[in-house]
Structure formats: structure tokens, C-alpha cells
TORGU-846121 format. One record per atom (N, C-alpha, C): residue number from 1; residue in one letter; x, y, z; atom name. Coordinates in nm, 4 decimals. Example, Ala and Ser with C-alpha at 12.3 -4.5 7.8 and 13.67 -1.06 7.14 Angstrom:
pos;code;xx;yy;zz;site
1;A;1.3190;-0.5690;0.7800;N
1;A;1.2300;-0.4500;0.7800;CA
1;A;1.3200;-0.3300;0.7800;C
2;S;1.2850;-0.2250;0.7080;N
2;S;1.3670;-0.1060;0.7140;CA
2;S;1.2900;0.0030;0.7870;C
***
This chain:
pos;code;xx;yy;zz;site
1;X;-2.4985;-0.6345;1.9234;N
1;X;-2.3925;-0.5390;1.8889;CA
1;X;-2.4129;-0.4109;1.9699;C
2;X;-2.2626;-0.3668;2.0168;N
2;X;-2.2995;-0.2430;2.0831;CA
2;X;-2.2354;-0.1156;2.0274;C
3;X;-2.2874;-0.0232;1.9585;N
3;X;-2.1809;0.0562;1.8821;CA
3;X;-2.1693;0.1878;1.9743;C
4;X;-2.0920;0.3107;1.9714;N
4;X;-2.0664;0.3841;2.0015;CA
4;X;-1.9614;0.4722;1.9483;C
5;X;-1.9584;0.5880;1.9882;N
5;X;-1.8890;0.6753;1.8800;CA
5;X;-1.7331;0.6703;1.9694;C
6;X;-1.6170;0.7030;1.8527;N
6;X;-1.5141;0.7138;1.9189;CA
6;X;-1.4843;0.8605;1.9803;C
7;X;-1.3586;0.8691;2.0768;N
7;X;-1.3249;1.0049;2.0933;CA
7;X;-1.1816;1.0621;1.9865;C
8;X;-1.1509;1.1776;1.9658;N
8;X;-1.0739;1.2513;1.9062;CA
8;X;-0.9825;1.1724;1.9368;C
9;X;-0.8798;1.1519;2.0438;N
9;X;-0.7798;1.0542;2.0364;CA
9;X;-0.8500;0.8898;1.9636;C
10;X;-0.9000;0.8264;1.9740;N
10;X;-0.9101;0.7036;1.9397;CA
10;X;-0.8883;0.7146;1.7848;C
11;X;-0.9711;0.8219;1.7477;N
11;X;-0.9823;0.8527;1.6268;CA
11;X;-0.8532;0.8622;1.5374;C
12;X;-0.7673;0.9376;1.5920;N
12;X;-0.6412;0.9876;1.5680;CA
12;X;-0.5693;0.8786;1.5225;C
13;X;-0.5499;0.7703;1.6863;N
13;X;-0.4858;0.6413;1.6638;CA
13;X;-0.5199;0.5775;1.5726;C
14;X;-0.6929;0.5790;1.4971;N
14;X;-0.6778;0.4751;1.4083;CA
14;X;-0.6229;0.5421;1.3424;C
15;X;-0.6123;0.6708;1.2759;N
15;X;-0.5301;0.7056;1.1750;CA
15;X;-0.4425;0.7310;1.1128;C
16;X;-0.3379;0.6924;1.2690;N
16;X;-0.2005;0.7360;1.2660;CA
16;X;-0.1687;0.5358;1.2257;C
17;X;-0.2769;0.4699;1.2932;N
17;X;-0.2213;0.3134;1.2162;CA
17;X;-0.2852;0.2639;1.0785;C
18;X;-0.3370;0.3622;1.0467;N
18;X;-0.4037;0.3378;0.9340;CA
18;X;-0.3106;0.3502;0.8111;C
19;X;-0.3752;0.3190;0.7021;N
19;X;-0.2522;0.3464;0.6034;CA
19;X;-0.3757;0.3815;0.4183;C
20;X;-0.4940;0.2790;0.4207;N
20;X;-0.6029;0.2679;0.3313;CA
20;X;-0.7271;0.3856;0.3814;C
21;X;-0.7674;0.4237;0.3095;N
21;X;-0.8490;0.5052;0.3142;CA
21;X;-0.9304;0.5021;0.1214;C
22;X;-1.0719;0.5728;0.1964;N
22;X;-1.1205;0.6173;0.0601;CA
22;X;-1.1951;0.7453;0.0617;C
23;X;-1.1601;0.7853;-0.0089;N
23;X;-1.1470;0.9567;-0.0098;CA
23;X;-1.2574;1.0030;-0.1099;C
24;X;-1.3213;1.0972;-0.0959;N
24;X;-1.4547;1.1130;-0.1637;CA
24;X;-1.4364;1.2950;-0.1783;C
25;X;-1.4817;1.3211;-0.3132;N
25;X;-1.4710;1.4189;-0.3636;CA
25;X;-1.6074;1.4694;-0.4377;C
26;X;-1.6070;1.5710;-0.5106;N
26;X;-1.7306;1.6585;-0.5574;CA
26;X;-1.6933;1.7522;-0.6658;C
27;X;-1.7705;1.7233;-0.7653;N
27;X;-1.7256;1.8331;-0.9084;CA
27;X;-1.8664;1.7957;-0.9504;C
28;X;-1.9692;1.9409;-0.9549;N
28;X;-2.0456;1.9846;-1.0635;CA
28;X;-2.1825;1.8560;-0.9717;C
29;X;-2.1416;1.8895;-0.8165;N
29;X;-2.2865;1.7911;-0.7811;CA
29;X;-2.2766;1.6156;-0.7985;C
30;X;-2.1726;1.5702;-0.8035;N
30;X;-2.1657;1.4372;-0.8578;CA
30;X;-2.0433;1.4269;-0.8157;C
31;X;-2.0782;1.2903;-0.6777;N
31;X;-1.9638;1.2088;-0.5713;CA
31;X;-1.8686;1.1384;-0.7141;C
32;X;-1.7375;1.1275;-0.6490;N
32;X;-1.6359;1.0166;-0.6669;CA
32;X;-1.5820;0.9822;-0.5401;C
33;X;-1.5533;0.8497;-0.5283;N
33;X;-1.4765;0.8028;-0.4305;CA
33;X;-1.3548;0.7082;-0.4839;C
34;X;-1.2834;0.7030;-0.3918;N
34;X;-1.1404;0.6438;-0.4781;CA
34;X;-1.0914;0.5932;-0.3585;C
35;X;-0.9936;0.4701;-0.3637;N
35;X;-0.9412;0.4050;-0.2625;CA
35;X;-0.7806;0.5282;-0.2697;C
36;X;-0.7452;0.5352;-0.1980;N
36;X;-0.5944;0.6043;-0.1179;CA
36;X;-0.5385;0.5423;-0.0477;C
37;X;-0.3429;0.5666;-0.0397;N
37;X;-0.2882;0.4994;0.0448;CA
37;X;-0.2686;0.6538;0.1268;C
38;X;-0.2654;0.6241;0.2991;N
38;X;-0.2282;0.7700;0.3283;CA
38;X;-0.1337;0.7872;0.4603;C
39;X;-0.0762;0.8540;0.5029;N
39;X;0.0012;0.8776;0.6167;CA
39;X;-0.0352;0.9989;0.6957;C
40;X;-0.0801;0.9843;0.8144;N
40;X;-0.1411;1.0763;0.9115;CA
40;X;-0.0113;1.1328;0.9982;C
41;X;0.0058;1.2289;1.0070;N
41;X;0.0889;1.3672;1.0494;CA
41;X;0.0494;1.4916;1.0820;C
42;X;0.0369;1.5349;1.2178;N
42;X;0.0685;1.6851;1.2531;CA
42;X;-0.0757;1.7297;1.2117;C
43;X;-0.1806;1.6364;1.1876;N
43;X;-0.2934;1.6961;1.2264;CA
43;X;-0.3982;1.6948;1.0679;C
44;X;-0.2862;1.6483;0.9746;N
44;X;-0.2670;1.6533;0.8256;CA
44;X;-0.3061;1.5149;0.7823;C
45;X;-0.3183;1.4245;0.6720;N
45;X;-0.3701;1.3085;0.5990;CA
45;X;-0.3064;1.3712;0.4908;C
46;X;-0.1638;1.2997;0.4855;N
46;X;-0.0340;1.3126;0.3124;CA
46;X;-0.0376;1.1623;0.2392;C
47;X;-0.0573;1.2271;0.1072;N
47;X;-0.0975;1.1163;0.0216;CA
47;X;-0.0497;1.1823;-0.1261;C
48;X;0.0005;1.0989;-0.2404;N
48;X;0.0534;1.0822;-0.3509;CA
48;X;-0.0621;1.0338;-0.4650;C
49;X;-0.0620;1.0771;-0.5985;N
49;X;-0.1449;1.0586;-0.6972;CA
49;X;-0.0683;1.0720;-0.8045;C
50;X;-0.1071;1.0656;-0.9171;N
50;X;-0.0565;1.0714;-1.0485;CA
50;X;-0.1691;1.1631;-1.1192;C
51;X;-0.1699;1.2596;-1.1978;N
51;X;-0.2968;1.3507;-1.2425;CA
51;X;-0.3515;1.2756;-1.2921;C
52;X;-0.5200;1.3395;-1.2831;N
52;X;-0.6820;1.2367;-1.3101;CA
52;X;-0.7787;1.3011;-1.2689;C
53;X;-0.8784;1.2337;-1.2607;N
53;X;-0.9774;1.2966;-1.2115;CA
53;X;-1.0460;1.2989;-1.0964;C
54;X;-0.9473;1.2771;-0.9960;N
54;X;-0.9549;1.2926;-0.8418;CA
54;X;-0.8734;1.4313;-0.8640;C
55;X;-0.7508;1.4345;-0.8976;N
55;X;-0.6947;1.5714;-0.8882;CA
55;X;-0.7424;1.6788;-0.9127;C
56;X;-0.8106;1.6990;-1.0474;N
56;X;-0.8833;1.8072;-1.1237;CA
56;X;-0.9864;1.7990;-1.0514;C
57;X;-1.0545;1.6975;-0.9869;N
57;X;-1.2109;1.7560;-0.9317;CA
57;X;-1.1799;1.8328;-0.7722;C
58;X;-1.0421;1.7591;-0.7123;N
58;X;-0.9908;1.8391;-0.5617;CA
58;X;-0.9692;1.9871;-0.6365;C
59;X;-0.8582;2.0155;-0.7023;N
59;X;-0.8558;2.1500;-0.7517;CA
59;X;-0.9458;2.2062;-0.8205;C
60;X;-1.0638;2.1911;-0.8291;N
60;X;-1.1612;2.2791;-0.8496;CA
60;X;-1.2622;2.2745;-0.7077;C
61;X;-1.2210;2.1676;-0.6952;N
61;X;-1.3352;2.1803;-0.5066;CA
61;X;-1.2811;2.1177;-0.3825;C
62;X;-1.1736;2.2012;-0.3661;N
62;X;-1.1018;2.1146;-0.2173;CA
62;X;-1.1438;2.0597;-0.1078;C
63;X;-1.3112;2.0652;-0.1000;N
63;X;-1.3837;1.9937;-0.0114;CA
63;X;-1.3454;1.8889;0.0046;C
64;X;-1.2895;1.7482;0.0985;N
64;X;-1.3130;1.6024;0.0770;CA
64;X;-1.3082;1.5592;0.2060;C
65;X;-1.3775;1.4169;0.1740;N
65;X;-1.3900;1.3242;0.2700;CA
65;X;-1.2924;1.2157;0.2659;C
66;X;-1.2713;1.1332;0.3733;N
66;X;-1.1617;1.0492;0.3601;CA
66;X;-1.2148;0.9592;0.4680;C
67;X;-1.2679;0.8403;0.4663;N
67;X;-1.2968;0.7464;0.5566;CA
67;X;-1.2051;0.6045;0.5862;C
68;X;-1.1798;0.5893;0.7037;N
68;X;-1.0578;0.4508;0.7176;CA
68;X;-1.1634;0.4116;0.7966;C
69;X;-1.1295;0.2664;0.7852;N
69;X;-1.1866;0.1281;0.8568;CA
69;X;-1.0860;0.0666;0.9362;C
70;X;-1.1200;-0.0063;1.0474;N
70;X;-1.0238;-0.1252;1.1058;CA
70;X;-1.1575;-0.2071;1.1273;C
71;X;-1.0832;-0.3600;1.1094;N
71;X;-1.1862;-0.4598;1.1205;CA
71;X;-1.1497;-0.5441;1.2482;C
72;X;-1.2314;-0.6111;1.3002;N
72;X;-1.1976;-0.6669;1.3916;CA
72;X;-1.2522;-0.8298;1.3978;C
73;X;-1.2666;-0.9154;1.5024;N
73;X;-1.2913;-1.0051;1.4725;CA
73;X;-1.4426;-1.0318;1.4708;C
74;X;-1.5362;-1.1308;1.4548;N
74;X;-1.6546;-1.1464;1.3643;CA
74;X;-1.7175;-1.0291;1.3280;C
75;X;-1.8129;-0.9432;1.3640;N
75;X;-1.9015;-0.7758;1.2986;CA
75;X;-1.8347;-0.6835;1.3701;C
76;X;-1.7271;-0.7246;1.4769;N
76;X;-1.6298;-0.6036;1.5220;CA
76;X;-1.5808;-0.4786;1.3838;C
77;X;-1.6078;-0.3849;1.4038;N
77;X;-1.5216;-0.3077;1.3098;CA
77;X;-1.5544;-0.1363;1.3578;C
78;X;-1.4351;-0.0607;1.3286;N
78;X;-1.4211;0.0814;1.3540;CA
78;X;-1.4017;0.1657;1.2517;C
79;X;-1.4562;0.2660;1.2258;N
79;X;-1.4501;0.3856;1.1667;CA
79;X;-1.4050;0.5003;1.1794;C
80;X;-1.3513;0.5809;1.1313;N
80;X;-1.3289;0.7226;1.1110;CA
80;X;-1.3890;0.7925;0.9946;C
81;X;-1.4510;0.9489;0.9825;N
81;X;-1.4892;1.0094;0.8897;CA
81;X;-1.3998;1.1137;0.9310;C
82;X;-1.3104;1.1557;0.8459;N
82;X;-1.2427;1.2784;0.8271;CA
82;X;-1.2522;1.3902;0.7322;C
83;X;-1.3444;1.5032;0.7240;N
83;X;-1.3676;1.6309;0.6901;CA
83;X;-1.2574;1.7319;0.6584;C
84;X;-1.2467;1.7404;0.5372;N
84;X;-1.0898;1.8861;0.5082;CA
84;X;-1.0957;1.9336;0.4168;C
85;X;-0.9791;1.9809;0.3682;N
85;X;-0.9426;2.0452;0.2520;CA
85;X;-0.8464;1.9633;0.1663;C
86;X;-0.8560;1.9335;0.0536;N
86;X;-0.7318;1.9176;-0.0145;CA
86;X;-0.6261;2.0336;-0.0465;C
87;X;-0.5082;2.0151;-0.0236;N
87;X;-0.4130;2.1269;-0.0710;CA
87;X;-0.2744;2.0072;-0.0874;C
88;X;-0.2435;2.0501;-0.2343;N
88;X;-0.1536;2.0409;-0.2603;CA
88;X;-0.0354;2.0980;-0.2855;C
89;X;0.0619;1.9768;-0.2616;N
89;X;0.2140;2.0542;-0.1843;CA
89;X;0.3274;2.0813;-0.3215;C
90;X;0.3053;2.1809;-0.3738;N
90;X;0.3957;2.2168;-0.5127;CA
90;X;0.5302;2.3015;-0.4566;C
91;X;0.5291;2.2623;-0.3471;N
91;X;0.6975;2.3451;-0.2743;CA
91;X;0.7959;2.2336;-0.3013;C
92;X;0.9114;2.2030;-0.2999;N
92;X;0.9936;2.1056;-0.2957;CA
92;X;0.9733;2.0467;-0.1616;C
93;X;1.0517;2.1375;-0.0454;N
93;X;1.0258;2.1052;0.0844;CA
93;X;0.9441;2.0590;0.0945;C
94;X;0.7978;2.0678;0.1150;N
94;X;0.6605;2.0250;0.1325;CA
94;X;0.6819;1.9091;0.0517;C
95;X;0.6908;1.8315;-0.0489;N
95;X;0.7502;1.7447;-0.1410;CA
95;X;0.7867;1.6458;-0.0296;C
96;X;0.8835;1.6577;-0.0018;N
96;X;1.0179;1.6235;0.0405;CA
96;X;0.9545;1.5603;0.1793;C
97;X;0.9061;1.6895;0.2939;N
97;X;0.8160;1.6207;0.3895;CA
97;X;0.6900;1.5088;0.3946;C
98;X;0.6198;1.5480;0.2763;N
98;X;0.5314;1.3852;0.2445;CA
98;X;0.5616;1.2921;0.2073;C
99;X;0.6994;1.3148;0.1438;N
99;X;0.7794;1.1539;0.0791;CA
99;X;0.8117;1.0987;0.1619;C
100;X;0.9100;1.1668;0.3053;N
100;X;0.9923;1.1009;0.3815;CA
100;X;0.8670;1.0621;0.4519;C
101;X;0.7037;1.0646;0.5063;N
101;X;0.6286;1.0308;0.5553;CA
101;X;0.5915;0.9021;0.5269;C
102;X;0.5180;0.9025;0.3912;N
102;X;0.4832;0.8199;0.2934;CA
102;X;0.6019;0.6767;0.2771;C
103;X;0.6825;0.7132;0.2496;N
103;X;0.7796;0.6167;0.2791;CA
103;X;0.8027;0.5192;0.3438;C
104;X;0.7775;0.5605;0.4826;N
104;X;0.7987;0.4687;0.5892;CA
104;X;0.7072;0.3403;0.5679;C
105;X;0.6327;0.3312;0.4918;N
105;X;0.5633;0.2484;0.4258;CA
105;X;0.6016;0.1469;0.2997;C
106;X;0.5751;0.0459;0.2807;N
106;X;0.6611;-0.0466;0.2082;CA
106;X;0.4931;-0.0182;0.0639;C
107;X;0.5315;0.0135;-0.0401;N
107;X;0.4461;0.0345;-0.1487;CA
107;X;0.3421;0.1308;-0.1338;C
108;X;0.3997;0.2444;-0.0742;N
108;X;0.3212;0.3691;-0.0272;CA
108;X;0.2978;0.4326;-0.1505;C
109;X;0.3293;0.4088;-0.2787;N
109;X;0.3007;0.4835;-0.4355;CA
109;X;0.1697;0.4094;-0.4924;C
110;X;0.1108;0.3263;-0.4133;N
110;X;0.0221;0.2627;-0.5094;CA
110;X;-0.0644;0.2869;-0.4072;C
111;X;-0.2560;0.3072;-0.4605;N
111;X;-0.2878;0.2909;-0.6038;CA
111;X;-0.2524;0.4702;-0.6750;C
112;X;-0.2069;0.4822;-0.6084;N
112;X;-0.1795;0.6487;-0.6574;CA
112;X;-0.1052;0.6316;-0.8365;C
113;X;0.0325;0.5648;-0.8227;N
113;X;0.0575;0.5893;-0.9387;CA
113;X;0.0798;0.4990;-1.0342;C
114;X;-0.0437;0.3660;-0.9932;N
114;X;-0.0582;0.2742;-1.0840;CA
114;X;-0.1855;0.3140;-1.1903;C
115;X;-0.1614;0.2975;-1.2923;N
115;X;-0.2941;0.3163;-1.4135;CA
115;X;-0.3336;0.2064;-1.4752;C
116;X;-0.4262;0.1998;-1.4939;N
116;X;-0.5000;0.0732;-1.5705;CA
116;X;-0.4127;0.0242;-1.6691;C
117;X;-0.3387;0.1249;-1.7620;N
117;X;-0.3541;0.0796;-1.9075;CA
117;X;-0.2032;0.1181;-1.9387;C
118;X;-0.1323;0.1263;-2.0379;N
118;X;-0.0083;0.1912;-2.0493;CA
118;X;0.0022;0.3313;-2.1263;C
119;X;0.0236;0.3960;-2.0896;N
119;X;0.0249;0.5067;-2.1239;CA
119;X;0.2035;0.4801;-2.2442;C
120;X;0.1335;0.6212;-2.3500;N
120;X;0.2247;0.6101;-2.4727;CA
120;X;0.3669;0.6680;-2.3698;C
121;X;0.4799;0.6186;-2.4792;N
121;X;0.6320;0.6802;-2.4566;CA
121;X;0.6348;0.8314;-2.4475;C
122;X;0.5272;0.8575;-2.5396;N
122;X;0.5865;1.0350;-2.5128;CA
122;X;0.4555;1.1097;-2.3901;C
123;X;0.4135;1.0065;-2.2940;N
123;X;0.3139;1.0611;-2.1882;CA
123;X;0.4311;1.1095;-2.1325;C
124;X;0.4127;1.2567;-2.0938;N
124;X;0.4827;1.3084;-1.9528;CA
124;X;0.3449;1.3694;-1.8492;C
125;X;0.3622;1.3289;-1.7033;N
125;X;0.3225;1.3489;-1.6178;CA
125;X;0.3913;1.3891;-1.4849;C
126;X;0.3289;1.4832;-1.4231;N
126;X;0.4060;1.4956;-1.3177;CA
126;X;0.3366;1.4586;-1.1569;C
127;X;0.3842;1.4045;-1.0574;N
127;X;0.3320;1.3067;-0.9590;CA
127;X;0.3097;1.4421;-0.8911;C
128;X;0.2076;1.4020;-0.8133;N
128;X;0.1204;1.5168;-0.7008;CA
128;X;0.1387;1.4830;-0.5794;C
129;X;0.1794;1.5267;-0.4561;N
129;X;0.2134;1.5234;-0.3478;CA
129;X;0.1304;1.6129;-0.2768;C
130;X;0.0047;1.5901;-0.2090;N
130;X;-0.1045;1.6876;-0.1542;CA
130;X;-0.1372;1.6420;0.0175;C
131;X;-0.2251;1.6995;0.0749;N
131;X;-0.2487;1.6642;0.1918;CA
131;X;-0.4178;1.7061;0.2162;C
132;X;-0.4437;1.6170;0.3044;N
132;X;-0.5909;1.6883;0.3729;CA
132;X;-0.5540;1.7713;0.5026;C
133;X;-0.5830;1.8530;0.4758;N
133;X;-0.6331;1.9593;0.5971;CA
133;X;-0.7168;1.9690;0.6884;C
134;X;-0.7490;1.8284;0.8017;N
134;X;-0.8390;1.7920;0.8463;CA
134;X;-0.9019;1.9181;0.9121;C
135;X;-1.0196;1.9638;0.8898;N
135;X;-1.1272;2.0308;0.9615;CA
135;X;-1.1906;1.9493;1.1112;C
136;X;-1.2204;1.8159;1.0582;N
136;X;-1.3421;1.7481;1.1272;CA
136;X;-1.2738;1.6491;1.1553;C
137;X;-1.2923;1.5746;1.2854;N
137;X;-1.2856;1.3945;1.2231;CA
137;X;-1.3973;1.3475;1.3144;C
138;X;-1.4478;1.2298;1.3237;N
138;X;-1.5292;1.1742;1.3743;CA
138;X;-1.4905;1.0322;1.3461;C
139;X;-1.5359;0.9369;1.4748;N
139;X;-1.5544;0.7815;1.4692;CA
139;X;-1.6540;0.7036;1.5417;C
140;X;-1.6916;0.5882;1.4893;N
140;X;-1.7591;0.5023;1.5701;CA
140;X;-1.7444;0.3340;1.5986;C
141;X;-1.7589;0.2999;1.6811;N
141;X;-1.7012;0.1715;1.6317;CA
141;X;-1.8186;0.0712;1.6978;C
142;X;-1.8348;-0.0744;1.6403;N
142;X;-1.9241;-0.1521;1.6988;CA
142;X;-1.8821;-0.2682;1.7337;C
143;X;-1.8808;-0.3197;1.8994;N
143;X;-1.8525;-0.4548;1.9459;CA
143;X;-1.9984;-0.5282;1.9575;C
144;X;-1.9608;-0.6410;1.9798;N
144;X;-2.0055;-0.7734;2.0409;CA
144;X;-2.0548;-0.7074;2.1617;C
145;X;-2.2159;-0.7855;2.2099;N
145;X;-2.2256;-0.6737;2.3257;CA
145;X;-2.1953;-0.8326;2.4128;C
146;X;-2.1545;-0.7643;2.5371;N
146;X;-2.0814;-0.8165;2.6574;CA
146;X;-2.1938;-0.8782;2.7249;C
***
């Protein structure tokens, strides 16, 4: 195997074809990670949730990580680590711009606003429309050596 790191464009591309990610967060010293569906834009990673405890732990610590994979054929496979901020988009507009993103995707709401269990008739919730603020990204990827 020969691995090597990617460059800023390669990186990009996987993320602009990417769509899965898992996103890793921090409250009180103690990781969560969570699978995400996401859409890469303008430098940004826009993604949809339903409130929980990915939300409440981003809004108390907008630090996060967000890692995508592509696999390839036999131990072929590529990485990205992406470094940001969470900020979420409580404007309409801003709304409006991650939906029409998100969209272009055929079941771009899930696992965001699927829940385990059923929530009672009188649950009201309201859906979160946020983005990463990439700081960082980094990749590496490993072939078959030649």
C-alpha cells in the first residue's frame, strides 16, 4: 500500500461528491460522533438536523469535526478531515440557501430528521438548518502500490 496525503483541491472534490459524513463534536470533555448527510458549498459543509444532542452540544461548543470517506476497490480508500465551526442558519434566506443545496439530493433529510422512536402528537419541534465553517481540511488517501 502506498498512502499519501491529498491536496486542497482533491480534498474539495471529494467533498463536493460526497454527500455522508460523520461529524464529531465536544461538550464537557466527552466526544460524540454522529453519521450526517451533507452538501459542500462556497467553502461551507450545509446540513439539516432535528434538535438533540448534537445540536445542544454544537451550540454550546461550535468546535467540530466532520470526516468523509470514498472507498475504492480492494484497501483503496480516501479521506478527508474537515476542521470548523458550527453555525447555524436561523435567517429564512440562509434557510432557504441550504434547502435549495441539500435538495439536489434525493433523501437529503435523513438521518437528520429521522428518530428512533415516535415522538407524542403534541411534540413540536423545529428543524435546524446549520453549516460548518470550514477552518481546516486535510486528506489522505491509500493505493495499491504499483
Amino acid at each position: 500500500m502506498h498512502v499519501r496525503s491529498l491536496s486542497t483541491l482533491e480534498c474539495t472534490k471529494l467533498l463536493s461528491a460526497g454527500r455522508m459524513g460523520r461529524l464529531a463534536c465536544v461538550s464537557e470533555g466527552r466526544p460524540y460522533v454522529v453519521p450526517i448527510y451533507f452538501t459542500y458549498a462556497d467553502h461551507h459543509l450545509y446540513a439539516f438536523s432535528m434538535p438533540g444532542k448534537k445540536i445542544q452540544w454544537m451550540r454550546a461548543n461550535p468546535h467540530v469535526s466532520v470526516v468523509a470517506e470514498e472507498h475504492g476497490p480492494g484497501r483503496e480508500w480516501k479521506s478527508v478531515i474537515v476542521d470548523g465551526l458550527y453555525e447555524e442558519l436561523p435567517r429564512q434566506d440562509d434557510r432557504d440557501h441550504a434547502w435549495s443545496l441539500l435538495s439536489r439530493h434525493t433523501d437529503w433529510w435523513e438521518p437528520g430528521a429521522l428518530k428512533p422512536v415516535a415522538q407524542p402528537l403534541s411534540y413540536h419541534s423545529d428543524h435546524v438548518f446549520y453549516r460548518v465553517i470550514i477552518e481546516e481540511v486535510s486528506g489522505r488517501e491509500a493505493r495499491e502500490s504499483a
